[in-house]
BABAPA-77500 format. One line per 8 residues: number of its first residue (from 1); their letters; for each residue x, y, z of N, C-alpha, C, CB. Coordinates in nm, 3 decimals, decimal comma. Glycine has a CB too. Example, Ala and Ser with C-alpha at 12.3 -4.5 7.8 and 13.67 -1.06 7.14 Angstrom:
! BABAPA-77500
1) as) 1,319:-0,569:0,780:1,230:-0,450:0,780:1,320:-0,330:0,780:1,131:-0,447:0,905; 1,285:-0,225:0,708:1,367:-0,106:0,714:1,290:0,003:0,787:1,408:-0,060:0,572;
END
This chain:
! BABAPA-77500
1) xxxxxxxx) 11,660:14,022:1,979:11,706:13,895:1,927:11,761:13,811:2,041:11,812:13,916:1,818; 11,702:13,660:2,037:11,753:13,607:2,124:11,902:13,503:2,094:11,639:13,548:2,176; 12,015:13,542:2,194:12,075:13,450:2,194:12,103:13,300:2,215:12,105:13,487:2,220; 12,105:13,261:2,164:12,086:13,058:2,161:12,213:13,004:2,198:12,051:12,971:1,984; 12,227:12,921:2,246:12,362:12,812:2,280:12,367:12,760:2,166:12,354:12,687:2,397; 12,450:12,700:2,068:12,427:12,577:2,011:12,488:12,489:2,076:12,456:12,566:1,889; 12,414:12,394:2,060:12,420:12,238:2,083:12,464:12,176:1,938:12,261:12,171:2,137; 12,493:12,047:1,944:12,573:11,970:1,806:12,448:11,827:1,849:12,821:11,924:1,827;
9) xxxxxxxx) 12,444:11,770:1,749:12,384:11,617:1,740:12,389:11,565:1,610:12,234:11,604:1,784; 12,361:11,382:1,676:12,408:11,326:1,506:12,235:11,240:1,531:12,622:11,176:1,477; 12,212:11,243:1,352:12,081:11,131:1,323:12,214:11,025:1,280:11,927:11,180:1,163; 12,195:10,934:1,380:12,267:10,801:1,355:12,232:10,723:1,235:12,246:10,712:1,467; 12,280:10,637:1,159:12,217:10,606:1,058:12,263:10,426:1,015:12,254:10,729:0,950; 12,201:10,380:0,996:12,312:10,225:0,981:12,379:10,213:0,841:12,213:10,059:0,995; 12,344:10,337:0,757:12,403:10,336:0,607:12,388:10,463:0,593:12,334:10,249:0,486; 12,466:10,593:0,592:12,529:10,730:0,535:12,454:10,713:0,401:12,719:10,742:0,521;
17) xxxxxxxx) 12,449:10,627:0,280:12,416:10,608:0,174:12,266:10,600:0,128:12,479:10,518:0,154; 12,225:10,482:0,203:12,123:10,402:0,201:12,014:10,407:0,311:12,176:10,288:0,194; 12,033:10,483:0,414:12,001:10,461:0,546:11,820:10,388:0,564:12,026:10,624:0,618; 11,847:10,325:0,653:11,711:10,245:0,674:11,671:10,256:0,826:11,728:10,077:0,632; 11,755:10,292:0,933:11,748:10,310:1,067:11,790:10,384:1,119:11,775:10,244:1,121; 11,737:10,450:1,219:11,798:10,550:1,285:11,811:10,511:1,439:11,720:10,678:1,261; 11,934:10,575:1,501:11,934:10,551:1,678:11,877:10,651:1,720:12,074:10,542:1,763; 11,739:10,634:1,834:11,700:10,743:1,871:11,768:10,701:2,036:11,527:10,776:1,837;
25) xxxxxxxx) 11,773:10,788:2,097:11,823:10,796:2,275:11,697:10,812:2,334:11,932:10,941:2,334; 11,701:10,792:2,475:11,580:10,796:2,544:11,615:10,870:2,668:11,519:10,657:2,569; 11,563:10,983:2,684:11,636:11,068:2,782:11,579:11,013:2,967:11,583:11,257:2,732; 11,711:11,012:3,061:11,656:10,957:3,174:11,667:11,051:3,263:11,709:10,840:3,217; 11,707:11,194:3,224:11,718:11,301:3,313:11,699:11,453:3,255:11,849:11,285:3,374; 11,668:11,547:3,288:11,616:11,591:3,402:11,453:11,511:3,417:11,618:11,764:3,394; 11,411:11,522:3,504:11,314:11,506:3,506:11,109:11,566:3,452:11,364:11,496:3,591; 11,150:11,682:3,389:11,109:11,711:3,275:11,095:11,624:3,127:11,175:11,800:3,268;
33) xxxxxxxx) 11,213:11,591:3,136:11,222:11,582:2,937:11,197:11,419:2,992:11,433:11,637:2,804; 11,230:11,382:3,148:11,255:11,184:3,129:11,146:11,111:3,069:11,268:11,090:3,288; 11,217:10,996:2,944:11,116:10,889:2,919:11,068:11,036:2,767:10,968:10,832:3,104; 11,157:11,053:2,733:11,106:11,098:2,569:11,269:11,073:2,491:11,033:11,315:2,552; 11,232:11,145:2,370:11,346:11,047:2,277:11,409:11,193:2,234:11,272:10,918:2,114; 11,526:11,164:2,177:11,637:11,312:2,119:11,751:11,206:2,031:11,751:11,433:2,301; 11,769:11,290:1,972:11,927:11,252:1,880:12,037:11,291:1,987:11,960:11,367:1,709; 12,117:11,190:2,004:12,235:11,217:2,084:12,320:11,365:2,098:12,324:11,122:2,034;
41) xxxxxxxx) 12,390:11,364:2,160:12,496:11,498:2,126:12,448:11,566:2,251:12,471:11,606:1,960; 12,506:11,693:2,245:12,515:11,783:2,356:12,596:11,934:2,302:12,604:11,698:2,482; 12,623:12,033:2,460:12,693:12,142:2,417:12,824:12,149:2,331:12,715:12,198:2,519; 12,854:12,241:2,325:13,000:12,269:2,266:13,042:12,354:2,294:13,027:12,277:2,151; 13,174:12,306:2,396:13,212:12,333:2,460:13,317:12,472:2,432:13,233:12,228:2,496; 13,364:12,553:2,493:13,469:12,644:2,450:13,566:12,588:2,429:13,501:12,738:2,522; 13,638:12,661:2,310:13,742:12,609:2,190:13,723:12,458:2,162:13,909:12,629:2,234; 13,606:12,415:2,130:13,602:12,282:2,044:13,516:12,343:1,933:13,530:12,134:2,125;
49) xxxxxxxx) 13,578:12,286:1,772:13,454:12,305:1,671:13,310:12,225:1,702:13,504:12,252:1,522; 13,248:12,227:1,620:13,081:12,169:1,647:13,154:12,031:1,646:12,926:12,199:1,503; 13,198:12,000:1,526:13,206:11,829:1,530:13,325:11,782:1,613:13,228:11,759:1,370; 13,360:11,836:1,662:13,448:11,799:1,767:13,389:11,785:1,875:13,544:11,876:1,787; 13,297:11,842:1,875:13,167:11,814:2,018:13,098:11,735:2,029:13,067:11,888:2,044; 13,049:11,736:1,894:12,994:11,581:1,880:13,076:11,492:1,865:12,913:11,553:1,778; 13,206:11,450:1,821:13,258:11,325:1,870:13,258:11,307:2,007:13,382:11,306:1,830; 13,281:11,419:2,088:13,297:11,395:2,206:13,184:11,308:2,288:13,319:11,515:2,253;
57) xxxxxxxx) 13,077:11,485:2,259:12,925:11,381:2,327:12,947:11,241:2,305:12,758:11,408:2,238; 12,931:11,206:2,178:12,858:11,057:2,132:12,941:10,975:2,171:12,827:11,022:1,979; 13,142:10,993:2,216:13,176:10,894:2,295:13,152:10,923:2,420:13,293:10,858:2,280; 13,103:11,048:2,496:13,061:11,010:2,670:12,919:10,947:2,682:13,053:11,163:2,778; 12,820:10,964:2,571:12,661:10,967:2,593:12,653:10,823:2,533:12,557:11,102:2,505; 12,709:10,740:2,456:12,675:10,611:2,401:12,825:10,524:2,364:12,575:10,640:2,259; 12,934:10,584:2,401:13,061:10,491:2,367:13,076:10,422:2,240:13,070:10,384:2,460; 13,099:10,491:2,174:13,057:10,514:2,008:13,170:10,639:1,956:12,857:10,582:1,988;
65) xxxxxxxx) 13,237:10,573:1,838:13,319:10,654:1,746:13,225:10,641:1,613:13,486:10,592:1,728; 13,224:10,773:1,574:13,152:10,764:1,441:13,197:10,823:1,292:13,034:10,826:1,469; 13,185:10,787:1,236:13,214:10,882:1,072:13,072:10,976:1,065:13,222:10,748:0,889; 13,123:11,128:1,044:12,989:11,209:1,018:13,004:11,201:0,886:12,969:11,364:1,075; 12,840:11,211:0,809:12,792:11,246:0,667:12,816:11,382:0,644:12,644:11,220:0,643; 12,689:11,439:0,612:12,675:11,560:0,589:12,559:11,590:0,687:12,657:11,589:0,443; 12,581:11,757:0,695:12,458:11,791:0,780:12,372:11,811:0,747:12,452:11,866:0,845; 12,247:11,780:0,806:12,167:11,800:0,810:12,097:11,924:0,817:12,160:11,741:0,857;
73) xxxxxxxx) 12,141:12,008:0,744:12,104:12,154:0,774:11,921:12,244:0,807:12,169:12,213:0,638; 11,898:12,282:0,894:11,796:12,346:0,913:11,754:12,513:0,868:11,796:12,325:1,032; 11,597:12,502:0,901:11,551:12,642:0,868:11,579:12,746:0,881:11,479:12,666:0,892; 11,689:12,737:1,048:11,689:12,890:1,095:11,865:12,910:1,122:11,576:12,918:1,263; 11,885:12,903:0,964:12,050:13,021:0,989:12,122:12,908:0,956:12,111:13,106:1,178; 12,093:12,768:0,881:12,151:12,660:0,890:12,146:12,524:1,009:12,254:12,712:0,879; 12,014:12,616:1,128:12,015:12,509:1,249:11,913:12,496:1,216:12,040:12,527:1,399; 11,868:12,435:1,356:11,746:12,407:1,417:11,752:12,461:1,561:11,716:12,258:1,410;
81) xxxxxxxx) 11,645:12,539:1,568:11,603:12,582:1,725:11,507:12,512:1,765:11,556:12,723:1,750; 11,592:12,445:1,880:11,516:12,342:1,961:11,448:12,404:2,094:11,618:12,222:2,002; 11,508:12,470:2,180:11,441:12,574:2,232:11,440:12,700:2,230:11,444:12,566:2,311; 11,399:12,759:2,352:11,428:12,926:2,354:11,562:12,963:2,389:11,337:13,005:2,461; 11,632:12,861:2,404:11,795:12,886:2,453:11,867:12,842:2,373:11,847:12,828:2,577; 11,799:12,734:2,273:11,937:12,635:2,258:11,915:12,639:2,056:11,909:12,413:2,368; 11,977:12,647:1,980:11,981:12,644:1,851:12,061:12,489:1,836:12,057:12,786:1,788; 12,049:12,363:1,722:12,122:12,205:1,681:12,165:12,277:1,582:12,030:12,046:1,641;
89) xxxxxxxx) 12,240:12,201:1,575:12,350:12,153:1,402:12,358:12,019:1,401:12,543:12,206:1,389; 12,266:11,955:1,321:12,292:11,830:1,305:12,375:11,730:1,230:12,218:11,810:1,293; 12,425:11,629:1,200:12,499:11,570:1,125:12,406:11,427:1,138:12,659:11,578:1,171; 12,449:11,387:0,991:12,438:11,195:0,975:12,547:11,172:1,022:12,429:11,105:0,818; 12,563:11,052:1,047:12,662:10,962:1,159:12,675:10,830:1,110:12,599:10,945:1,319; 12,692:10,758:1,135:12,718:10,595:1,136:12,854:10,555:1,139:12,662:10,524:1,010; 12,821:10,442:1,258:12,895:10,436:1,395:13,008:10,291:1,357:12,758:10,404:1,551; 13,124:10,340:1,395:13,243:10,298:1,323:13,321:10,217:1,422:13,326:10,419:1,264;
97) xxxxxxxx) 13,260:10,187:1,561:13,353:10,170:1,662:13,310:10,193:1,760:13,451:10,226:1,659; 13,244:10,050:1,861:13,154:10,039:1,952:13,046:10,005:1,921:13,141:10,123:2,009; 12,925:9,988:2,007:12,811:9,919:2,005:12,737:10,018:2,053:12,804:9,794:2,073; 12,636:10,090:2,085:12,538:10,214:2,144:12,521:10,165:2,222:12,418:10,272:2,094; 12,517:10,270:2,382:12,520:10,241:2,490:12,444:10,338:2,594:12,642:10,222:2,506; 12,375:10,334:2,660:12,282:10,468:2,745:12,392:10,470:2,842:12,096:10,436:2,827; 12,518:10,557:2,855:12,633:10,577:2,947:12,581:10,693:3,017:12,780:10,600:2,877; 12,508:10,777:2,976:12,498:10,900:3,008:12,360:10,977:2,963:12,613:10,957:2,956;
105) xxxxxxxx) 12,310:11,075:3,001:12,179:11,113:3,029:12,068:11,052:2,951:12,173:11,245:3,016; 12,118:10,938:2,943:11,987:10,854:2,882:11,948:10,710:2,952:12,020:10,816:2,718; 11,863:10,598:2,910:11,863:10,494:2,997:11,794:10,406:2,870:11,778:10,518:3,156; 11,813:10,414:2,768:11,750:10,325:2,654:11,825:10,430:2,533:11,541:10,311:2,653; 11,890:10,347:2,438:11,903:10,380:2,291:11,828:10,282:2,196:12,052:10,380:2,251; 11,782:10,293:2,094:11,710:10,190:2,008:11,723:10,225:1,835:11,541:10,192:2,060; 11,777:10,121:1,785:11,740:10,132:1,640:11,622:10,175:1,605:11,749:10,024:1,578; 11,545:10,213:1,508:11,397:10,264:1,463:11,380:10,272:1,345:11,355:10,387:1,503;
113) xxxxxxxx) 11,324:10,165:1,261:11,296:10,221:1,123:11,191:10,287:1,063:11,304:10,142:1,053; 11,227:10,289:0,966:11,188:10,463:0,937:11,017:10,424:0,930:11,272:10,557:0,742; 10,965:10,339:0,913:10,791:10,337:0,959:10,725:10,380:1,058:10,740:10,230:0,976; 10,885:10,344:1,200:10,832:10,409:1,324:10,859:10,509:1,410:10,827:10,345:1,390; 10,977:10,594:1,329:11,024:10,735:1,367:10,903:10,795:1,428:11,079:10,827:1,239; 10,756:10,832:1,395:10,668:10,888:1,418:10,611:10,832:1,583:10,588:10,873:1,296; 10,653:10,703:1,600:10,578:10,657:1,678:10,668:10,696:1,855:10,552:10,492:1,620; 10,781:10,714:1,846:10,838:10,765:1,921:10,780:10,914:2,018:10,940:10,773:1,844;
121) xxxxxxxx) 10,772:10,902:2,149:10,803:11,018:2,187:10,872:11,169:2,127:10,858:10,976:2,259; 10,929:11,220:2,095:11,044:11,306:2,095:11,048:11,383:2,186:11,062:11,376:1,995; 11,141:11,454:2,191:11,151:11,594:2,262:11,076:11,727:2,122:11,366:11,623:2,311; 10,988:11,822:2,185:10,940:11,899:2,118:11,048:11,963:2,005:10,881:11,982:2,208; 11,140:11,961:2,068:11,216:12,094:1,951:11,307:11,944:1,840:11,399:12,264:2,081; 11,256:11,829:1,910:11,334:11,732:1,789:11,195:11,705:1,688:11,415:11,548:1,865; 11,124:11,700:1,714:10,972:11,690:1,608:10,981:11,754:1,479:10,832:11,769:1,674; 11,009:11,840:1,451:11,012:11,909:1,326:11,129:11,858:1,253:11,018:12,059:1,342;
129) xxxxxxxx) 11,215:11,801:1,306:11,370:11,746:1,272:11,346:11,589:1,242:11,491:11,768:1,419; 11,220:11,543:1,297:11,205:11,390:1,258:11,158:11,437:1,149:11,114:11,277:1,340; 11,029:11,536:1,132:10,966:11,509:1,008:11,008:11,543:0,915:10,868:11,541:0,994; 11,148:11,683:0,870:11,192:11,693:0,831:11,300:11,560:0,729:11,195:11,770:0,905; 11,339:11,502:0,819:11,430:11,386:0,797:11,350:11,255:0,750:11,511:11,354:0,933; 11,198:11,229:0,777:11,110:11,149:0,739:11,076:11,168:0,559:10,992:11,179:0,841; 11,093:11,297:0,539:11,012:11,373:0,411:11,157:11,340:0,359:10,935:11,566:0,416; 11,276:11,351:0,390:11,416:11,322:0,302:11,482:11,216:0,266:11,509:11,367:0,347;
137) xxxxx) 11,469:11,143:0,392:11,528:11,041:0,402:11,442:10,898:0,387:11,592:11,059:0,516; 11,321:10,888:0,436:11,226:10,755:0,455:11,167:10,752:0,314:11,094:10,766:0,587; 11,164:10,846:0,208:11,160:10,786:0,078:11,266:10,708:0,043:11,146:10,875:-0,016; 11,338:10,697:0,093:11,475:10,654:0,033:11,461:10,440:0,045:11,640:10,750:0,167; 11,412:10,463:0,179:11,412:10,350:0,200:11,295:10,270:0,169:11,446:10,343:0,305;
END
């Protein structure tokens, strides 16, 4: 059995309720993943809970305070395994304080509605997590 890191991230949303858009990030580093798209967030860190990590990330990575929804829960154990190292916990978000900002390992953030989630790049282990969220959420709108 392999051990995974988790990582924390939020699907940004412009309505928790209603949602019609999502913020995708545009990653500008390493040079591998640069110039594809991910949901914000990052590690978690020792002695912080998950969502305490993600407040954190999302104010160093876009300068942004947010209200989380609910999570977004995945296939494997309640996550999502994004790679061979790394297991998400995702959350809805919508952003309470600040404007989205590429501060940090990114170099473009963008609204996206839900017609063109697909049309995005992603990062491989976020693909199953768009379509997932496409099949839940983009009926909605």
């Amino acid at each position: 059995m392999t051990l995974r890191r988790l990582v924390v991230a939020a699907a940004i949303v412009d309505d928790l309720d209603q949602p019609t858009r999502l913020l995708a990030a545009r990653r500008s580093r390493p040079a591998r993943i640069a110039g594809r798209w991910e949901f914000p967030g990052g590690k978690v860190d020792p002695g912080e809970t998950p969502t305490e990590a993600l407040h954190r990330e999302l104010a160093e990575e876009l300068g942004v305070e947010v209200e989380l929804g609910d999570e977004f829960t995945g296939p494997d154990d309640g996550g999502w395994i994004i790679t061979d190292r790394h297991v998400m916990r995702l959350w809805f978000a919508r952003i309470v304080r600040g404007e989205a900002q590429p501060l940090a390992e990114h170099d473009l953030v963008r609204w996206v509605p839900a017609a063109e989630w697909h049309d995005l790049d992603w990062l491989d282990g976020d693909v199953r997590i768009v379509d997932a969220l496409a099949s839940d959420v983009a009926p909605i709108v």
